[in-house]
Each structure stands twice: as C-alpha cells, then as structure tokens.
N, C-alpha and C positions, 0 to 999 in steps of 0.2 A: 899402634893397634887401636883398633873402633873399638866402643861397647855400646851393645846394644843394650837399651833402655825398654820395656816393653809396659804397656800400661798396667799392669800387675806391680809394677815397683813403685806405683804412685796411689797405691788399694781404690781402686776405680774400676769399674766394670767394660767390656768392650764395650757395649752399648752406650756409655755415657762419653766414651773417649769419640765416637760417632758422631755422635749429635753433636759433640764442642768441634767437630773438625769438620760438619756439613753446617754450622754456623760460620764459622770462618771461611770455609768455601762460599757463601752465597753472600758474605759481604767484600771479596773479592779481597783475601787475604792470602788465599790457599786456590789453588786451580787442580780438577783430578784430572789425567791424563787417562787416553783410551787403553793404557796395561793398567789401569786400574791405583796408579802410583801417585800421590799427594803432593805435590812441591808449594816452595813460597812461589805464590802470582808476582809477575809486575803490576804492582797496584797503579802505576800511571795509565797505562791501558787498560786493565782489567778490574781496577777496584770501583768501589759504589760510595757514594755518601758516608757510607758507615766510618770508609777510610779517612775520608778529607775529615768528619768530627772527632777522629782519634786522635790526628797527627793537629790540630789546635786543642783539644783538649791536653795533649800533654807538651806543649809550646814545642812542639817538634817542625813549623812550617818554614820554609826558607825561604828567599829574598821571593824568586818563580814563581810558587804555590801562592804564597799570597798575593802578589801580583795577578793572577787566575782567576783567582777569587775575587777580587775586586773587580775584575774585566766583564765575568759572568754576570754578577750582580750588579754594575751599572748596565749592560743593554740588557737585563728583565726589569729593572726600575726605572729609565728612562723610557725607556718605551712605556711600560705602564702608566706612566704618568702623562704621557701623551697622547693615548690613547682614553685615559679613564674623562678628561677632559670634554670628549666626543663621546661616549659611551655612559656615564656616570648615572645613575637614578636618583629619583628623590633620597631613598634609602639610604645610598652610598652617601649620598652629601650628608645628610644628618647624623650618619655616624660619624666621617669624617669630624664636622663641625662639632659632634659632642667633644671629640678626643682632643681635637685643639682649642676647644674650650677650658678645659679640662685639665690640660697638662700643666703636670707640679714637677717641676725642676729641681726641688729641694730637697729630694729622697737619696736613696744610694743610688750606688752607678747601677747595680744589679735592676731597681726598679724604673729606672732610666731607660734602660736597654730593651726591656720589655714593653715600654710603652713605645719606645722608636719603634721597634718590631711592629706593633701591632697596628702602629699606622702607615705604615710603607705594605704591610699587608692587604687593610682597606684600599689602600691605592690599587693594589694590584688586580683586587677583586674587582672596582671598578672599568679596570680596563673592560672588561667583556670578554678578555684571553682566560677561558676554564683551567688553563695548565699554569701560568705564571703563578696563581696562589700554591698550587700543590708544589710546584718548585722552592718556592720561600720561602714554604713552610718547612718542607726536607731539609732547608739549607740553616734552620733557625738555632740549632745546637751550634753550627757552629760560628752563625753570623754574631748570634750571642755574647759567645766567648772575647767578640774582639770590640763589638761595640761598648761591652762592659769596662775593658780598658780604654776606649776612647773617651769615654762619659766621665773617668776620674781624674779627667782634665777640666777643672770649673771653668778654665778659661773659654771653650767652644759653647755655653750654654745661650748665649746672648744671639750667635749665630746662629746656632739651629733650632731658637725660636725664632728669629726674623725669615728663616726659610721653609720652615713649615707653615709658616702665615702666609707666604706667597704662594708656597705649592697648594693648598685650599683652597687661596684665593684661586688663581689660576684656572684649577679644575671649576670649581664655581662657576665663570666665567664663560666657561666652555673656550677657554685659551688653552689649545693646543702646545705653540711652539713656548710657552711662557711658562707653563707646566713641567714643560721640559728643560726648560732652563734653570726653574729652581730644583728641579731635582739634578740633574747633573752638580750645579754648584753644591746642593748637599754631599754628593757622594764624595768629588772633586776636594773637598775639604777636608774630608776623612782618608782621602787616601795622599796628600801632603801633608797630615800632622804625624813628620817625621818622630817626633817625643813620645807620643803613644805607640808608633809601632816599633820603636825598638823596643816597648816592653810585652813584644809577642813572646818571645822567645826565654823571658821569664828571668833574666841577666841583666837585664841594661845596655845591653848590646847590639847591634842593626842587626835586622837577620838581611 
C-alpha cells in the first residue's frame, strides 16, 4: 500500500512547496509534463550546470562525466588559447603578465585553484570569443572543486609554473599553434594525474 505524503505533513505552505519544485524544474532536476504531472527529468539530456555542480560537489561523478568534463573544457581552452594569441590587446596582455607575475604557489590548494581559474579566464576573454568566458565562468563551481584536489598534489607545482610561462609567452608572441600547445599540455597533465582523480569520489578509489 502507498502513502500519500502531502506538503501539510512537512508544515510548509503550497506556495513555498512551488517555488522549491519550479527551482528544481528549471535546474533540470524535475521536468512537468503537459497533464500537469512532476517527474524526476533525465538529467543527461535535460539538466543545466546546476546539475553537473551538484553531482562534483557531492563526489557523486563517474569515470564518463568526468571524462565530459574534461573534453568540454580542453576544446573552450585550447581554442582560447589559440585564438587569444591573434586576438589579445594590450590590456589582456598586462593582465595576463600581472597574474603570472604574480603567482604564489605557496598558499592552499583552495587559493591555488582560484588563481588557475582566474587566468585560463583572462585567456579566455582574450580570445575575442564573448561566449567562452560566460561558459567558464558557469563551469567554475564546478572546475573548482577538482582543480582544488589537483593542487594538493605539491608534486605538479614546478609544471604548471613552467606552462603558464609558455602559455603567456606564446600569446605575447602572437604564437598561435604554440599557445596551443602549452595549453593542451596543461590540461593533458591534469587529466593523467591518475592519484588526484581517484580522490574525486572522496574514497580513494578510481571513479
């Protein structure tokens, strides 16, 4: 036998049961159907960002999804970086060169992750592509989460200072494929440090 549960046995108002289940529709959690009926969505087809930062925020990703992730964000960072090369302003450069002037390796991973962030953004904005920043920026909860574990490896620090000095140089230059190149090996590096990403899943364990 079912029981029905109605939001009255949870002392909350219909209104506010509303608004929590047209939040969760619009983050593609929930999908309504034209008799007016609620189901769980398939979030592979139907969910938003919202989903992919939940399912890393609670090391729920599996071997696939993070492999996705990684795939998306090397072709909008390779390309950016390819582009920002041919495209870049004075501006961009000087911010650029402030950051990697700049950058202190010696903090926690948390402050770590936020300055990677923030220069693979400048990159991005350099391309001249208006959409690739608003994408990486969407994507920063949950790029966050995993460059924070990548960073608690001291052992990659030595590397991803020698390839953010190329990839500045590069753009500098107005080197195109060279640009591109250290930024792929950036990525390419991060997504073979098997020992960080078994600790997606928050066990020690491969996802």
């Amino acid at each position: 036998n079912s029981v029905w549960i109605g939001y009255e046995d949870f002392g909350v108002s219909r209104s506010v049961v509303n608004v929590g289940i047209s939040e969760l529709i619009s983050r593609g959690y929930l999908v309504a159907s034209a008799r007016k009926n609620t189901v769980v969505a398939d979030w592979k087809s139907g969910g938003t960002l919202a989903v992919l930062n939940g399912l890393l925020a609670n090391d729920l990703m599996d071997e696939r999804n993070l492999s996705s992730l990684f795939d998306c964000r090397y072709l909008i960072m390779t390309d950016s970086a390819f582009l920002a090369a041919q495209n870049r302003t004075e501006a961009d450069l000087k911010k650029m060169r402030a950051l990697l002037d700049n950058e202190d390796y010696s903090g926690r991973a948390e402050a770590l992750a936020k300055y990677d962030m923030e220069l693979h953004r400048a990159v991005a904005a350099a391309s001249g592509n208006t959409v690739y920043p608003l994408i990486l920026k969407s994507f920063e909860p949950s790029i966050e989460h995993l460059i924070e574990k990548f960073y608690s490896d001291s052992g990659v620090v030595a590397f991803i200072r020698q390839k953010h000095a190329e990839l500045v140089g590069a753009i500098e230059r107005g080197s195109s494929e060279d640009a591109k190149k250290a930024m792929k090996e950036l990525l390419q590096h991060g997504r073979n440090s098997q020992e960080w990403i078994r600790k997606v899943d928050g066990n020690g364990s491969k996802v």
